[in-house]
N, C-alpha and C positions, 0 to 999 in steps of 0.2 A: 787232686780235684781239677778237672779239666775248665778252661775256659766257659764252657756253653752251660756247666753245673754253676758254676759260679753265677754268672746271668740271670740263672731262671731263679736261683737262691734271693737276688735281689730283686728281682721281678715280684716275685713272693710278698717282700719284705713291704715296696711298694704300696702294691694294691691292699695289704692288710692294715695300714696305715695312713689311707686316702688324706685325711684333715691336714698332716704333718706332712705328706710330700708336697699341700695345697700352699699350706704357709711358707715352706724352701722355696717352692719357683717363685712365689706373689714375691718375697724379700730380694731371691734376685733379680726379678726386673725391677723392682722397686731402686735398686742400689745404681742401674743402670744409668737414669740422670743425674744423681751423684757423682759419679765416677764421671760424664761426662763433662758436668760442674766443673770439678778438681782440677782437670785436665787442662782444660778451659783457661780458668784462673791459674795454672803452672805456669802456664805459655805465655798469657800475658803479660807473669810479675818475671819471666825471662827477658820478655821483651825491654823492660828498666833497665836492665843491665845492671854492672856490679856496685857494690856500695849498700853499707853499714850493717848487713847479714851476709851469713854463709852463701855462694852462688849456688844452689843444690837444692834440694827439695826442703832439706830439714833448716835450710834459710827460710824458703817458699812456708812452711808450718810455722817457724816459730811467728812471725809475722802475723800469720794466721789467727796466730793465741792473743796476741796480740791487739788485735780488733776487740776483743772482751774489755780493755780497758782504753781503747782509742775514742779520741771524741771524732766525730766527722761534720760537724757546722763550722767547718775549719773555715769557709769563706764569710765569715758573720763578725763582726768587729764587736759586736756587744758587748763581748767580755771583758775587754780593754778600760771602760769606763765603770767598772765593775769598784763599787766604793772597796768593798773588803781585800779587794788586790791591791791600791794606791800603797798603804805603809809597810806592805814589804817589796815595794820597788823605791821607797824613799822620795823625800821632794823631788831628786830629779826625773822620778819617773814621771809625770805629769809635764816636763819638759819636752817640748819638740825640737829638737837636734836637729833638722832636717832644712830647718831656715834659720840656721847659727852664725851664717855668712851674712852678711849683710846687702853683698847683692842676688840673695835667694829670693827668689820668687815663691810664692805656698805650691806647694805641689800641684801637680795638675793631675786631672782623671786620666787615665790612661784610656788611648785608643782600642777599639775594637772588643773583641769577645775577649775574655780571658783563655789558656790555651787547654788545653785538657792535661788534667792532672788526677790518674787512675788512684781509686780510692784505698790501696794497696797502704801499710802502715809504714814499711821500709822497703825501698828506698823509698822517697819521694823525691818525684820528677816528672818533667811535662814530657806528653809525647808527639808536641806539633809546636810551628813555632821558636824552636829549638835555634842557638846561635852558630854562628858559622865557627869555622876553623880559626879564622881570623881573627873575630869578637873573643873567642875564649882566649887566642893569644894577647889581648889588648887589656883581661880582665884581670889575668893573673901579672902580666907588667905591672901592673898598678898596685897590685898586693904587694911588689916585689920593692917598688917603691916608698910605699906607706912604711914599709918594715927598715928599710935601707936607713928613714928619715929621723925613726924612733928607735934604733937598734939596744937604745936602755929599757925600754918598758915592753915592745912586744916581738916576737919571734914568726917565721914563716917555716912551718914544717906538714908533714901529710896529717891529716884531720884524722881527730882519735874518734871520731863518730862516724865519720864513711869509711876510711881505711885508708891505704897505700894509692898515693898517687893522685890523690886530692886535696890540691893544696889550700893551707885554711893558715888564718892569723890568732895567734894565743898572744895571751898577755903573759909577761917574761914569768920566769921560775921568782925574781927579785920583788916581785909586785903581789902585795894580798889581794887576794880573788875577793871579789866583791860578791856574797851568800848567793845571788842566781848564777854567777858563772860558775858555782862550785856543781850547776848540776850538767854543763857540759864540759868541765875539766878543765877549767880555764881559755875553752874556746870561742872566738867573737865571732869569726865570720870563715865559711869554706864554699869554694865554687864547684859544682858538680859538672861532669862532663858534657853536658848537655846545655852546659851556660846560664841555668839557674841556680839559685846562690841558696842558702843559709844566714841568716844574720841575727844576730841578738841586737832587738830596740828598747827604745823607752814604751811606755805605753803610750804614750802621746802619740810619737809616730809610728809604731804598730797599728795602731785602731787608723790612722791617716791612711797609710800603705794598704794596709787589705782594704779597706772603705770605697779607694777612690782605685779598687782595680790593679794594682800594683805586687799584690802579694795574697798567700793565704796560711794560716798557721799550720803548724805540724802537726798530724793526728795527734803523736802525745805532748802536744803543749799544755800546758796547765796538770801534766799528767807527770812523764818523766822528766820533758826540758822547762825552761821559763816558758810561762804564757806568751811570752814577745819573742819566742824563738819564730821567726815564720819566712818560708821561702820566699822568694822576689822573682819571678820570672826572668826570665832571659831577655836582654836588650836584643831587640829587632834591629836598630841600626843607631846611629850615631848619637841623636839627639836620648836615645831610652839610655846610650851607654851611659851619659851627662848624668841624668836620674840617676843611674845604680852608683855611681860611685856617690852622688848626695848620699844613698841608703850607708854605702858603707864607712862615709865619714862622717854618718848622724851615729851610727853605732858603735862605733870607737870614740865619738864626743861622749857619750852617753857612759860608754863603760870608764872612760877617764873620768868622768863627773862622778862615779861610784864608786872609784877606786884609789888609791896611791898613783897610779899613772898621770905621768903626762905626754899626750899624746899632739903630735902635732900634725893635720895636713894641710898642703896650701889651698890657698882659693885658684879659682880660676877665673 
């Protein structure tokens, strides 16, 4: 059967069928803003870079699915004061670690807008605002130190929630995980490449932090990790550095407060 038989055969098929070829074209243009949707959102959640899913499409999905069980009033501190969460964070959750030093001053609101952080479930990460070369060398020093200090109770190795090459602080294999580190594997705090952090708080200063501008929860907080698991923005420059490590030696007070640890850092 030649070519031009073939044609006219479905040319045939067609026109005796009008409803059925109406509804084929109407679904693929229909599918056309979809698809450009998809596309859209692929490029954007490339644009994150690597960290805690596959780099690939079937990263880009599962994330996706994702969203079905994600909260997104991640910048809302509500929760925090939330009575029914207090006795499974323990008396010391209501604890603010954050002014444990005694020449702490209460936090301060943080300057400016907060930075844009795309509504994407994994990774999460800002895409403005972002720390220098420098800042991230100055951030992980400091982990490197924390860990140096405490070499009996917690460990520095690559973060089991972002992956290879993002360094994070566990509390040692020696030390019982206190019931919410058991839902990031005994993980406290990891810095992502972009120089904003990861940290597990108490509720006290979780609902401080996101409140006054400083942070905002992870979509699956209250979901898959602790309700106080919540990112901290990236130190813009010297004085924000000062802050982040407050954060990250209110959450190692706070996990040593819950734990067998003892954790020690200096003042400054």
């Amino acid at each position: 059967m030649s070519l031009t038989t073939k044609l006219a055969g479905l040319n045939a098929q067609v026109r005796s069928h009008p409803g059925l070829t109406t509804a084929a074209l109407a679904a693929a243009i229909g599918l056309v803003p979809a698809v450009s949707y998809a596309a859209q959102s692929y490029r954007g959640w490339l644009a994150l870079g690597r960290g805690g899913v596959p780099y690939n499409i079937f990263g880009w999905a599962a994330q996706g699915l994702l969203q079905l069980i994600a909260r997104h009033d991640v910048r809302d501190p509500a929760p925090f004061t939330r009575a029914d969460l207090q006795p499974k964070y323990g008396p010391q959750g209501n604890v603010g670690f954050l002014d444990a030093s005694a020449s702490s001053s209460p936090l301060a609101q943080r300057n400016g807008n907060r930075p844009d952080v795309p509504s994407y479930v994994a990774p999460q990460r800002q895409m403005n605002e972002q720390g220098s070369a420098e800042m991230q060398g100055k951030m992980r020093v400091f982990l490197e130190e924390v860990v140096s200090a405490n070499s009996d109770t917690v460990v520095l190795k690559s973060s089991g929630l972002e992956g290879k090459g993002t360094p994070a602080i566990f509390l040692a294999e020696s030390v019982t995980l206190p019931p919410l580190l058991k839902r990031t594997k005994g993980e406290v705090v990891h810095i992502h490449p972009e120089s904003s952090s990861h940290v597990v708080l108490s509720l006290a200063d979780a609902e401080d932090a996101v409140r006054k501008g400083w942070a905002e929860r992870h979509p699956l907080s209250g979901v898959v990790f602790p309700w106080t698991y919540v990112m901290v923005y990236a130190p813009r420059d010297e004085e924000e550095f000062a802050v982040w490590k407050r954060f990250i030696k209110a959450s190692l007070g706070f996990i040593a407060a819950t734990s067998s640890a003892v954790i020690k850092v200096a003042d400054e």
